[in-house]
C-alpha positions as CSV (number, residue, x, y, z in Angstrom):
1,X,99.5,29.4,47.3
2,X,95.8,28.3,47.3
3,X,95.5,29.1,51.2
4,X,96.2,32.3,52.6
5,X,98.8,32.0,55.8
6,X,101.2,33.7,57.9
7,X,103.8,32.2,60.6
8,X,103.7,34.5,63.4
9,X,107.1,34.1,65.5
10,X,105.6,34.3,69.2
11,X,107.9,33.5,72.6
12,X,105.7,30.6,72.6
13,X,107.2,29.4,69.5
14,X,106.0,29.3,65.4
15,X,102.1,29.9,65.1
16,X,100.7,28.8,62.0
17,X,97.5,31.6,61.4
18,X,95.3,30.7,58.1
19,X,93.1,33.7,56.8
20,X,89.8,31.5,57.9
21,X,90.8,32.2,61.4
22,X,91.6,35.8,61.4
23,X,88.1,36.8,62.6
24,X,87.8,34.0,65.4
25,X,90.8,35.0,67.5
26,X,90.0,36.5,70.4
27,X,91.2,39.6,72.4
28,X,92.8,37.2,75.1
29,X,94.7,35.3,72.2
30,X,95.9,38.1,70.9
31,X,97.6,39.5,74.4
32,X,99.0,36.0,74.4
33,X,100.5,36.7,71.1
34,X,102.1,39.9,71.8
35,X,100.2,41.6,68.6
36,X,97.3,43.8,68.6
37,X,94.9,43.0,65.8
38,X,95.5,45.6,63.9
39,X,99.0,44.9,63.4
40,X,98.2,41.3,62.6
41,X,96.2,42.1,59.7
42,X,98.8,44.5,58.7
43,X,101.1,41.8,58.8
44,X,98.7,39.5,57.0
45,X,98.2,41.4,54.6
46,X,102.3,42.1,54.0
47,X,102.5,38.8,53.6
48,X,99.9,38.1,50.9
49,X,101.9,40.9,48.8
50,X,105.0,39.0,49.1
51,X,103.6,36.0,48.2
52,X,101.8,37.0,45.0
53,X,104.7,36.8,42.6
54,X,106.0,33.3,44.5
55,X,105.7,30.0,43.1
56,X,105.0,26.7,45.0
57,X,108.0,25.5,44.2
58,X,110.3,28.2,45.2
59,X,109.0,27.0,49.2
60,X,108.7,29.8,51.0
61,X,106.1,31.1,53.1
62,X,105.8,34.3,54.7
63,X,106.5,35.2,59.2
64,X,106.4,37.4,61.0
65,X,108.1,38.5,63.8
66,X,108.9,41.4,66.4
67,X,112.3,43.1,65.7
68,X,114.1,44.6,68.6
69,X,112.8,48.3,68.4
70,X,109.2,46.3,69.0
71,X,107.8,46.4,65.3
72,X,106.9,43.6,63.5
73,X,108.5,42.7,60.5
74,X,107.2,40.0,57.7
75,X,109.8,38.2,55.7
76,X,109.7,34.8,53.5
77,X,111.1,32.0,55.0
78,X,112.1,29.4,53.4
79,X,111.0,25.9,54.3
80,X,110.9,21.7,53.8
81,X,108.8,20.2,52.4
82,X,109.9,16.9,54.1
83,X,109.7,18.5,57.4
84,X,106.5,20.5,57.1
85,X,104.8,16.9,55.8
C-alpha cells in the first residue's frame, strides 16, 4: 500500500483519512468526529502495523471504529475493488 490511510467509522458515515491530512484537521473536525487526536494517530498508526505484512491483492484496508465501552478499535476490512473505483 503506497498511500498511508485509515477509514474512520463516524455517525456521519465512512471517512476516508490519508496520512497527508493528519496535520491539517482541525480541533472542530475532530469533535465532529468523536476522536480526540491523540487517539487518531493511535489508531493511524495501528493501522499502518496491520497493513505491513498485507498485499494489494489480498484487498483490505484498515477502520476504525468506536466499540461500545467507547474505545476505538482498528480492524481490516475487506473491500471491492469494483465498488471503491
Amino acid at each position: 500500500m503506497s498511500t498511508k490511510m485509515l477509514d474512520l467509522d463516524t455517525e456521519r458515515g465512512d471517512i476516508e483519512i490519508r496520512e497527508d491530512e493528519l496535520p491539517t484537521i482541525t480541533e472542530a473536525e475532530l469533535i465532529e468526529l468523536g476522536i480526540s487526536r491523540e487517539t487518531l494517530h493511535d489508531c493511524f498508526a495501528e493501522g499502518v502495523r496491520l497493513m505491513q505484512s498485507i498485499n494489494a491483492w489480498e484487498r483490505v484496508r484498515p477502520c476504525a471504529a468506536p466499540r461500545l465501552d467507547g474505545e476505538w478499535e482498528v480492524r481490516l476490512v475487506r473491500y471491492s475493488e469494483l465498488l471503491d473505483a
